[in-house]
C-alpha positions as a Python dict, from the first residue, in 0.01 Angstrom:
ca = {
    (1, 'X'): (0, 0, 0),
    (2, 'X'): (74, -208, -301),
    (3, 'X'): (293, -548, -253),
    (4, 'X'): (600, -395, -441),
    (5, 'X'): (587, -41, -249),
    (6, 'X'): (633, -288, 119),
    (7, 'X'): (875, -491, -37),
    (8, 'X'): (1116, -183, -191),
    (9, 'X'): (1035, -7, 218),
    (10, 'X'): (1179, -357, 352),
    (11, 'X'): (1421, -363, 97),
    (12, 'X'): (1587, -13, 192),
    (13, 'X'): (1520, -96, 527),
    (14, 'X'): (1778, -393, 555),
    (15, 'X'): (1993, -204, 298),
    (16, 'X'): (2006, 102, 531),
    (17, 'X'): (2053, -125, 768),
    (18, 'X'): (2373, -379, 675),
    (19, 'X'): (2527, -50, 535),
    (20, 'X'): (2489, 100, 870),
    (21, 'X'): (2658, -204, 1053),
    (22, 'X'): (2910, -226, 811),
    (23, 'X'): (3017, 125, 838),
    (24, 'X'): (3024, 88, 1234),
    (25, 'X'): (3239, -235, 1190),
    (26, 'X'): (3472, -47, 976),
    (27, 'X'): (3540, 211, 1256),
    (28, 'X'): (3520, -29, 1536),
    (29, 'X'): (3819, -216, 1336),
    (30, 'X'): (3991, 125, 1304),
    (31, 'X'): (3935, 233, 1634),
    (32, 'X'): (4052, -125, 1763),
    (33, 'X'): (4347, -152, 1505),
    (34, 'X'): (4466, 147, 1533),
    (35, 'X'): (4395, 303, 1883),
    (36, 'X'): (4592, 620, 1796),
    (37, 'X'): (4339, 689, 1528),
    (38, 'X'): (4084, 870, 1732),
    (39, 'X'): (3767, 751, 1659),
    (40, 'X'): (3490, 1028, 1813),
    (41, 'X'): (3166, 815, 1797),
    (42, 'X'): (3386, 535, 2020),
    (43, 'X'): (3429, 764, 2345),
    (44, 'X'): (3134, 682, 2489),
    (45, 'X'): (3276, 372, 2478),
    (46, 'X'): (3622, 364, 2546),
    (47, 'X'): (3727, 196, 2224),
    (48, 'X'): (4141, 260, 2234),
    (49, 'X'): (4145, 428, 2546),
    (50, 'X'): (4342, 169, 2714),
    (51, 'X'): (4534, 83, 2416),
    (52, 'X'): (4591, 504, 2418),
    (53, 'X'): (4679, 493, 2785),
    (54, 'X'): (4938, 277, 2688),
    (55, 'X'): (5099, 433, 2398),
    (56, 'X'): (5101, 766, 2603),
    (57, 'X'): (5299, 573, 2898),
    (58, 'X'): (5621, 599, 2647),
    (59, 'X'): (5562, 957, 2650),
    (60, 'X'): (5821, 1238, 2793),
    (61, 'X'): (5532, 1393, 2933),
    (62, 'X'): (5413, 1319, 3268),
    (63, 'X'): (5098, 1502, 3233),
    (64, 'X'): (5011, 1348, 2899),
    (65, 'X'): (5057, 1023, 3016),
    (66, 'X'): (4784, 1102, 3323),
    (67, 'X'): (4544, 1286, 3085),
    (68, 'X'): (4526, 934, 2866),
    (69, 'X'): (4480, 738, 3200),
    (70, 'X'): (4244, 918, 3333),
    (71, 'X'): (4047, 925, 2993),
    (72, 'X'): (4091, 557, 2974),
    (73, 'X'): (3972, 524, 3354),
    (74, 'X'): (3673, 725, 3250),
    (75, 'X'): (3579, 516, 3005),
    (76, 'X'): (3638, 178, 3171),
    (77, 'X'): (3659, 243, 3593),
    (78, 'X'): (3655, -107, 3625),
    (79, 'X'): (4025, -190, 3499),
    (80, 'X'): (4306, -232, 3744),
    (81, 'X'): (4573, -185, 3548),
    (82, 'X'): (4446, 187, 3486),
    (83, 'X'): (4475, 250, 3902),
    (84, 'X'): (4804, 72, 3887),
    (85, 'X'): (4914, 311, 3563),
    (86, 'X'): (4837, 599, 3814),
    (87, 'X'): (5107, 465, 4083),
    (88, 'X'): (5360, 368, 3855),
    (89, 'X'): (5341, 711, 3663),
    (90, 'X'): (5362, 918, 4016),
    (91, 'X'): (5712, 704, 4096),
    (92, 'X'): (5854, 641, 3740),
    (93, 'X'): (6137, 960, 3816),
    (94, 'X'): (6206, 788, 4162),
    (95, 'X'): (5962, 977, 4361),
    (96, 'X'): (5806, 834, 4631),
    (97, 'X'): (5414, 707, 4667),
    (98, 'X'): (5219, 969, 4770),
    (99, 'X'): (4858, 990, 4916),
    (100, 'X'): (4701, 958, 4515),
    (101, 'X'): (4936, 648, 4452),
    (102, 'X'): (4832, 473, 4718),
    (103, 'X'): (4451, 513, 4646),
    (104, 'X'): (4501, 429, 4278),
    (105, 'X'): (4653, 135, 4467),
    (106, 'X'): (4355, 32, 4667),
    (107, 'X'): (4118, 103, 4371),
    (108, 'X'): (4315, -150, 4241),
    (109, 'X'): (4260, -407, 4433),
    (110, 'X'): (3852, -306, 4494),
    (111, 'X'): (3828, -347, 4133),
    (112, 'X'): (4002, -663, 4089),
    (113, 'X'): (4154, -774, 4390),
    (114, 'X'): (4283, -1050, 4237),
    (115, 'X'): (4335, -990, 3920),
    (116, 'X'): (4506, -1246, 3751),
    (117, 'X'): (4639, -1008, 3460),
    (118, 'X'): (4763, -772, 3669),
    (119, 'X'): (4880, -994, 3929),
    (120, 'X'): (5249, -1028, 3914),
    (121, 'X'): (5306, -674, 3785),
    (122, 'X'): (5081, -556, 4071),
    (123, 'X'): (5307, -747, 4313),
    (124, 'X'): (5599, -665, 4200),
    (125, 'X'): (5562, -289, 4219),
    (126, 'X'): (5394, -304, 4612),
    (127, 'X'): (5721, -533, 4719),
    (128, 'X'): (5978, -290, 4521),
    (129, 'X'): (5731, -21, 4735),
    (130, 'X'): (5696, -205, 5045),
    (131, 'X'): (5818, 61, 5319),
    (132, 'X'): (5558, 334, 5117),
    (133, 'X'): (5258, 137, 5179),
    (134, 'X'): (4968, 182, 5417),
    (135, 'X'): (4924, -184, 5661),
    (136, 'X'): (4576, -241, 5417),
    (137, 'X'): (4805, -233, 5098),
    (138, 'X'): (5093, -465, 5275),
    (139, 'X'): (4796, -700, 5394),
    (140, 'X'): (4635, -695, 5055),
    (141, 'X'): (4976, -779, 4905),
    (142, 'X'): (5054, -1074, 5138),
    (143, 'X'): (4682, -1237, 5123),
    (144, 'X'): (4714, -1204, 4756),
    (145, 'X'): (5034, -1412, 4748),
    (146, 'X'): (4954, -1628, 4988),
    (147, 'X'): (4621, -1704, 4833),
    (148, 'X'): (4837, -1898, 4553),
    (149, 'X'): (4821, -1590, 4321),
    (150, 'X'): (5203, -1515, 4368),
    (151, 'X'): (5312, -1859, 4246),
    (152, 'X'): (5490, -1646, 3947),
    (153, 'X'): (5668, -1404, 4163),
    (154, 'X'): (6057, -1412, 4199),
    (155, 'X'): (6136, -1247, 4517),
    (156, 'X'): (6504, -1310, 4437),
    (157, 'X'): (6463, -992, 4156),
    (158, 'X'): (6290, -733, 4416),
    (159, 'X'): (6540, -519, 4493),
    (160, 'X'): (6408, -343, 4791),
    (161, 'X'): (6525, -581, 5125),
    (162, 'X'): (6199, -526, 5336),
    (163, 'X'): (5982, -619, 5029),
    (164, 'X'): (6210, -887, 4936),
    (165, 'X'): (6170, -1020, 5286),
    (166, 'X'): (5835, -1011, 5258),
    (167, 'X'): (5746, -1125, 4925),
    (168, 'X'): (5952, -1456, 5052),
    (169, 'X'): (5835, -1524, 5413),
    (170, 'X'): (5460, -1479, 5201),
    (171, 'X'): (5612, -1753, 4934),
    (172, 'X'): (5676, -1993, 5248),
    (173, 'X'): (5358, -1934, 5389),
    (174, 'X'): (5186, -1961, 5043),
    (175, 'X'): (5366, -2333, 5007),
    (176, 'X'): (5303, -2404, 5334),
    (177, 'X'): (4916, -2377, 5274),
    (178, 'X'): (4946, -2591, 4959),
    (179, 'X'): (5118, -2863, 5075),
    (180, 'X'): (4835, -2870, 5398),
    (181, 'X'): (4583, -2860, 5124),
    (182, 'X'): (4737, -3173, 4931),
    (183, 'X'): (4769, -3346, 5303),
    (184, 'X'): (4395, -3310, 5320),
    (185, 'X'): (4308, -3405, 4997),
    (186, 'X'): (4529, -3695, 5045),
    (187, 'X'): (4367, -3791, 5438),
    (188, 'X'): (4009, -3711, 5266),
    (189, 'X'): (4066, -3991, 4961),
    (190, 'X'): (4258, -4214, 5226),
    (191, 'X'): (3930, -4209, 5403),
    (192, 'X'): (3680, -4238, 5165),
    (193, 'X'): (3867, -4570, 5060),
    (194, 'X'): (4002, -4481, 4718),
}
């Protein structure tokens, strides 16, 4: 092969190739910018299917609303605030929490059980819930305030009285173990001399 035949193959090589990755970061953009804009090649990924889940959440329809979930969910099982999409969906006309909000609940918290994006939301909804839930979801709900995660929570705005109650006595037992903690950090430098 002659010296100019190699360099036009490498040539159209790394021309095929930056026109390649500019077309894909054109649709990635799209499909990022503009998550309504279905994007086919994406799916596999999930590129806007959160974003999608989202949008569909202002929807009339129930159903359409659950398809995008579950589509995003598909795409990315990992993300709480899918599960938690799931629960608030099932109770957004006043219903109850039945059997499949509750385990989009606890697949909420195996996924990211503490979550510090979905946190506060999270917490909110299981207090405003608080006579629906199973003992696991109440216990995962107090250890995850009490852990310091529910610093951001205003029990004074849940307006269901058992979950209000309980959201509080978990605040008081959260500042409790903070002020221990700074007692022993205090004791430990008192000791050491410093």
């Amino acid at each position: 092969m002659k010296a100019s035949t190699t360099y036009r193959l490498k040539l159209a090589s790394v021309g095929t190739l930056a026109g390649g990755s500019l077309i894909s970061a054109l649709a990635l953009a799209i499909a990022l910018a503009a998550p309504q804009i279905h994007v086919p090649v994406f799916d596999a990924f999930g590129v806007g299917a959160e974003a999608r889940a989202d949008a569909a959440l202002e929807s009339v329809d129930p159903a359409e609303a659950l398809r995008a979930n579950r589509a995003s969910l598909n795409a990315a099982p990992m993300a709480a605030a899918g599960w938690l999409r799931i629960a608030w969906l099932q109770t957004r006309d006043g219903s109850p929490l039945n059997a499949e909000g509750l385990d989009a609940l606890e697949k909420s918290y195996t996924v990211a059980p503490f979550g510090p994006d979905v946190t506060v939301w999270r917490l909110n909804f299981l207090y405003e819930h608080w006579n629906e839930l199973t003992p696991k979801l109440r216990e995962e709900a107090s250890h995850e305030t009490v852990m310091g995660l529910g610093w951001r929570l205003d029990a004074s705005k849940i307006s269901n009285p058992s979950g209000r109650l309980a959201a509080s006595l978990n605040q008081v037992q959260q500042t409790r173990r903070y002020q221990e903690a700074q007692a022993r950090a205090r004791d430990a430098a008192a000791a050491s001399g410093r």
